[in-house]
C-alpha positions as CSV (number, residue, x, y, z in Angstrom):
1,X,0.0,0.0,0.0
2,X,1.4,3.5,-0.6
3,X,1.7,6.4,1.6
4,X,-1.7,8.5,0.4
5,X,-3.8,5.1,1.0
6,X,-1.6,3.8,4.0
7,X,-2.9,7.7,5.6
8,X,-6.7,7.7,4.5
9,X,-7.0,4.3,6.1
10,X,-4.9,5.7,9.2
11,X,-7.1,8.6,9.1
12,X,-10.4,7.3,9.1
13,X,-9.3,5.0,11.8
14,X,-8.3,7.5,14.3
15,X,-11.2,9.6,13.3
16,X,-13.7,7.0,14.2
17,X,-12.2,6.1,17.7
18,X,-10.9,9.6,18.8
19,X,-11.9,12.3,16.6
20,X,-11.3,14.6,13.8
21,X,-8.6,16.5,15.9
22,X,-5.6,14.2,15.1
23,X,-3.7,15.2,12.1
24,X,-1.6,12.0,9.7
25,X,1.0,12.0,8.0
26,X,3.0,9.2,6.6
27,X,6.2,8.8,4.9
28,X,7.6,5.2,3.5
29,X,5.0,3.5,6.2
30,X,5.9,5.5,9.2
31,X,2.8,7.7,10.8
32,X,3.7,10.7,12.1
33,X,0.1,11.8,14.4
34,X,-0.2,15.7,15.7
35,X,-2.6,17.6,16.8
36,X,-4.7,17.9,20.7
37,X,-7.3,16.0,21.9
38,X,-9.0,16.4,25.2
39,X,-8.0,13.5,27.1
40,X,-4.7,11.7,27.6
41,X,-6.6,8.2,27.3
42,X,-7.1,9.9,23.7
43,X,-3.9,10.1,22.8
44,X,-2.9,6.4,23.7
45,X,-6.2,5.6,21.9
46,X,-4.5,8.0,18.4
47,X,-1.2,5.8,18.8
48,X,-2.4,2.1,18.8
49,X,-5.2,2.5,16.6
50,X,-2.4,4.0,13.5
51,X,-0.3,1.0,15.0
52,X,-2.8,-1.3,14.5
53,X,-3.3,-0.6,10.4
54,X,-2.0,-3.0,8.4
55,X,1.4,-1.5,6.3
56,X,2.0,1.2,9.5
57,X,6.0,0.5,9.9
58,X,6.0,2.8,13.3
59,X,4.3,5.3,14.8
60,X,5.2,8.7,16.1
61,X,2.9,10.3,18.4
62,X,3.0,14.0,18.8
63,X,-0.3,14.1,20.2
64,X,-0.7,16.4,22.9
65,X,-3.5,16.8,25.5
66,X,-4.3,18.5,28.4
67,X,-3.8,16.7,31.2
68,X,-0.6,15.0,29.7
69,X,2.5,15.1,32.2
70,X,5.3,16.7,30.5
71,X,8.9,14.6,30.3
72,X,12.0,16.5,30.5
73,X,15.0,15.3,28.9
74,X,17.9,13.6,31.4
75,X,20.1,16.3,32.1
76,X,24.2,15.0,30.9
77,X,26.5,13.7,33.7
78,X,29.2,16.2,34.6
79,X,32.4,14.5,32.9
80,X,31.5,11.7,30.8
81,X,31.0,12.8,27.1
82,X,27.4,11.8,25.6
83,X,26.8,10.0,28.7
84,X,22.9,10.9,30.1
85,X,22.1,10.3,33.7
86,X,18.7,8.1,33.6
């Protein structure tokens, strides 16, 4: 399947679960999903549905919501050269 079918089906899968507010985009079968939705559950619910379509190589989820916690990056260990502290 190429990339314009591989996103309609992606699309109309997302927009029957969680709505018309996630955005798709695909390139060479990985998903790219952006936009907000109003709930965190929402987001997880955006992710593995587009993972769940047949021809979807991976998924990137910039879906933001809300009530989502945000993650900070691991800040570098004093010393040791592209070394993170996790």
């Amino acid at each position: 399947m190429d990339d314009v079918a591989l996103a309609r089906l992606v699309r109309e899968v997302i927009a029957e679960r969680c709505g018309p507010e996630v955005q798709v985009r695909v390139d060479r079968g990985t998903v790219v999903l952006r936009g907000q939705v109003p709930e965190w559950s929402l987001v997880v619910a955006a992710g593995h549905a587009a993972a769940g379509v047949r021809g979807v190589g991976e998924v990137v989820n910039l879906v933001l919501s809300p009530d989502a916690v945000p993650v900070q990056a691991p800040s570098p260990v004093p010393g040791i050269a592209g070394r993170y502290d996790v």
